[in-house]
C-alpha positions, 0 to 999 in steps of 0.5 A: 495190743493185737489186732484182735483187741485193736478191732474189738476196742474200736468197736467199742469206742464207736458204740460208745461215741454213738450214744454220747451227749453232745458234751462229750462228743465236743470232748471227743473230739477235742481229744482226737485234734489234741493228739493230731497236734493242735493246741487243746486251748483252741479246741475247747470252747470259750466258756471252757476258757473262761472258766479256766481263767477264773480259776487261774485269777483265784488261785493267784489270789489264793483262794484255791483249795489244796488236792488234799482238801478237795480228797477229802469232801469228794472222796468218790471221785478219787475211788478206785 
């Protein structure tokens, strides 16, 4: 990227973090203490976790739902 483009996008990305919810300014920044190395597990929040928990204690129980199914009945999420 130029520098041109590196200054355009941050302005960008600042006119966008102005007008976030809460939600995804906790997302936000989640992302920027990832990438500055700490562990995403301790940046997210605990009922983040505990929904992460749930799913993992389903899957080993084998109530997951396979990717293919999941394409099929929410197809918008996988549009280009």
């Amino acid at each position: 990227m130029t520098a041109l483009e590196i200054k355009s996008l941050r302005t960008e990305v600042k006119q966008l973090i102005e007008e976030a919810d809460v939600d995804a300014l906790k997302a936000i920044y989640s992302m920027f203490k990832i990438s500055k190395g700490d562990d995403w597990w301790d940046t997210i929040s605990a009922g983040e976790r505990d929904a992460i928990e749930i799913g993992l204690a389903q899957l080993e129980k084998g109530e997951g739902i396979p990717h293919s199914e999941v394409k099929k009945l929410y197809p918008q999420w996988f549009a280009k």
